[in-house]
C-alpha positions in Angstrom: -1.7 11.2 15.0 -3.1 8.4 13.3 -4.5 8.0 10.2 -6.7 4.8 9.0 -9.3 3.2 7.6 -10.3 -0.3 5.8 -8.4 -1.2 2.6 -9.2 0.8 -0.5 -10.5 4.4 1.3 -7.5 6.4 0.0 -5.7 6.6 3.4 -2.4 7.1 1.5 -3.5 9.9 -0.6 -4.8 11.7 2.7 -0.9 11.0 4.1 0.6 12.2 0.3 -1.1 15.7 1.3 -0.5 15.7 4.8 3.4 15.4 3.3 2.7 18.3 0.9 1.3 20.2 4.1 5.0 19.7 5.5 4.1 16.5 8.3 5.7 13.6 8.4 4.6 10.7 7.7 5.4 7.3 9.2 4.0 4.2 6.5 3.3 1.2 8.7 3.0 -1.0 5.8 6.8 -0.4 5.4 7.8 -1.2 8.5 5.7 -4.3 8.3 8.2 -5.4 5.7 10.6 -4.5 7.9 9.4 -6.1 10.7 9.3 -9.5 8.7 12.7 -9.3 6.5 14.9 -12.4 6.7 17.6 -11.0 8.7 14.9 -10.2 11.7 13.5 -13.1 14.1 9.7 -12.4 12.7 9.7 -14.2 9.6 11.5 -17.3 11.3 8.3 -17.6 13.8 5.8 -17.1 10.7 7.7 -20.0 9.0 7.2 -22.1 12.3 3.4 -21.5 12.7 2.2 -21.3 8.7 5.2 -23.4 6.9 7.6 -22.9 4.2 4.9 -22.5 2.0 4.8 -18.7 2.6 8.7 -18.4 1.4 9.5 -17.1 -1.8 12.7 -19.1 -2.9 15.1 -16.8 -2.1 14.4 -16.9 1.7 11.9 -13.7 1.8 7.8 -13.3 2.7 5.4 -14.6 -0.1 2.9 -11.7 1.3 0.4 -13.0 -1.3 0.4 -16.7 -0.2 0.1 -15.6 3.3 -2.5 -13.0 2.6 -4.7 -16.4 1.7 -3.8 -18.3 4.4 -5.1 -15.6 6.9 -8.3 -14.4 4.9 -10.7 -16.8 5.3 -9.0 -18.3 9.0 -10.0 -15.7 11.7 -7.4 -17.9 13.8 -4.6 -18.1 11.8 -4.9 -14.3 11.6 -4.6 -13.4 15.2 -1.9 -15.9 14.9 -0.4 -13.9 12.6 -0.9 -10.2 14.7 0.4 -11.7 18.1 3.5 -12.2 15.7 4.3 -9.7 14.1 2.0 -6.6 15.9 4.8 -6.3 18.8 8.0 -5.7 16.6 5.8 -3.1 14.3 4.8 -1.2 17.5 8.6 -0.9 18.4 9.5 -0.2 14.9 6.8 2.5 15.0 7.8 4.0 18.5 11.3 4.4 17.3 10.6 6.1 14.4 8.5 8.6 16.2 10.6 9.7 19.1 13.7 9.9 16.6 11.3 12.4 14.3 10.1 14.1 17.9 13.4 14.9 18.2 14.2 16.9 15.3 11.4 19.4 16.4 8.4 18.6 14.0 5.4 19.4 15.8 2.9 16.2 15.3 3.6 13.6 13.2 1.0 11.0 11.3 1.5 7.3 10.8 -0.6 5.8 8.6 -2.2 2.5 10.3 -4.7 0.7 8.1 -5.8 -2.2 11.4 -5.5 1.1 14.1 -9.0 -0.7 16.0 -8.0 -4.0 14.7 -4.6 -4.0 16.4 -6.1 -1.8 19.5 -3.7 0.5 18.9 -6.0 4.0 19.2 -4.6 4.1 22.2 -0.7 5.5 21.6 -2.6 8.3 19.7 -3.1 11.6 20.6 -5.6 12.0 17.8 -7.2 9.7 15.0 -8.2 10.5 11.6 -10.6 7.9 10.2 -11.0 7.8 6.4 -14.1 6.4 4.5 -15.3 4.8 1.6 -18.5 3.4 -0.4 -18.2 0.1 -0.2 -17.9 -0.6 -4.0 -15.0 2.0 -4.4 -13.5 0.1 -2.1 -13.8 -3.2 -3.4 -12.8 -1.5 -6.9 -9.4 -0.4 -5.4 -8.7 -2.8 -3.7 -8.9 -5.0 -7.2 -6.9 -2.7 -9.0 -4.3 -2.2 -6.6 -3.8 -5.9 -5.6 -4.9 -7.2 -8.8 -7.2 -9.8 -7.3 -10.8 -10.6 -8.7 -13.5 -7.9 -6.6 -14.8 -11.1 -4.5 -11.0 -11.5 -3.1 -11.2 -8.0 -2.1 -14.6 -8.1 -0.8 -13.2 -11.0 1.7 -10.1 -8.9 2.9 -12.6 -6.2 3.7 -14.4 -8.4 5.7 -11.6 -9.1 7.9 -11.2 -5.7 9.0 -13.9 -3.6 11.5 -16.9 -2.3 9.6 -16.0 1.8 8.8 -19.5 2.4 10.9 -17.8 1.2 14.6 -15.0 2.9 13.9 -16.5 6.6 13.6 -17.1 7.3 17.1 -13.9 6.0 18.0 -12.2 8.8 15.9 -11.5 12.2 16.3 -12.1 13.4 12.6 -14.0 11.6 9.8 -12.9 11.9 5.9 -15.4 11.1 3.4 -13.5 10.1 0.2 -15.9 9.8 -2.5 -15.4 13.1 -4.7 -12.6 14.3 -6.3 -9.1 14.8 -5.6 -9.3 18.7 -4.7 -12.3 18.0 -2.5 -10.3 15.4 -0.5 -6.9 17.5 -0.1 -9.0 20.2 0.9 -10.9 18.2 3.7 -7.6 17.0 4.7 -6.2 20.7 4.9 -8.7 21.3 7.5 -7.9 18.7 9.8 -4.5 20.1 9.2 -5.1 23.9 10.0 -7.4 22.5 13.2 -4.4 20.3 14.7 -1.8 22.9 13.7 -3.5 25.8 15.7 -4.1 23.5 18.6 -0.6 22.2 19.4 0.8 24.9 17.7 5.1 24.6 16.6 6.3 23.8 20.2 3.7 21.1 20.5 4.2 17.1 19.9 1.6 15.0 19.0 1.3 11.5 17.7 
């Protein structure tokens, strides 16, 4: 199952209580830094297409000074995905079968570009999480600490929330509190558990 949504909708605190709920949870952010570390052939074709410039000095990604590189070029962005997308999808589908095969019934990757990537389609089911705009921006500040109009650009590189909604299989709303989110989230839970059940799988 997949679990996503634009920057700054709380996608990781859905995934936190899926954990507490007892699902895994695969963090494709992480294996996006895995997927460019220096001893992998990734970063070397990043290097060729955007230049040194996006090395730290000790050999490893400057994700910053890449992030601005691709946030106002649409092209050097899908530069960047045909790069790097392929060895994240086989990072992700290793992960998964190794967890399938321990006997967990369904297990939830968090994938912030899910549409963006046209990934939806390796999923059994997708959980789209949402936002108000200005929470998100706010987040997105806070978390990156990066002025709200830097924010506001990054959103605007990602699918508009409103496309995405008919596309997924549950909708979270996370605009309240932190009890009224865990508990939405605890009823996608209950739905998918009785569904597929212990013997089921489900990605």
């Amino acid at each position: 199952m997949a679990v996503t949504g634009n920057a700054g909708t709380g996608k990781s605190l859905v995934c936190r209580r899926f954990e507490v709920l007892g699902v895994p949870v695969i963090e494709l952010d992480v294996l996006a830094r895995q997927a460019v570390a220096p001893s992998g052939t990734v970063l070397g074709k990043i290097v060729e297409h955007f230049g040194k410039g996006v090395l730290h000095p000790d050999g490893t990604l400057d994700r910053k000074a890449l992030r601005e590189r691709v946030v106002r070029d649409d092209d050097a962005r899908r530069t960047l995905e045909r790069i790097v997308h392929p060895e994240i999808r086989r990072l992700m589908q290793d992960r998964i079968s190794k967890l399938r095969g321990s006997g967990v019934p369904f297990v939830v990757v968090e994938i912030p570009l899910l549409f963006e990537s046209k990934m939806e389609d390796a999923f059994d089911a997708v959980v789209l999480v949402m936002a108000e705009e200005r929470l998100q921006k706010k987040r997105v500040s806070e978390r990156d600490r990066i002025p709200e109009k830097e924010a506001g650009l990054l959103l605007k590189t990602q699918i508009p929330d409103d496309k995405k909604v008919d596309r997924s299989d549950f909708v979270i709303i996370n605009t309240s509190t932190a009890q009224k989110l865990d508990a939405m989230v605890d009823r996608v839970f209950f739905t998918l558990n009785k569904k597929y059940g212990k013997t089921a799988e489900i990605a």
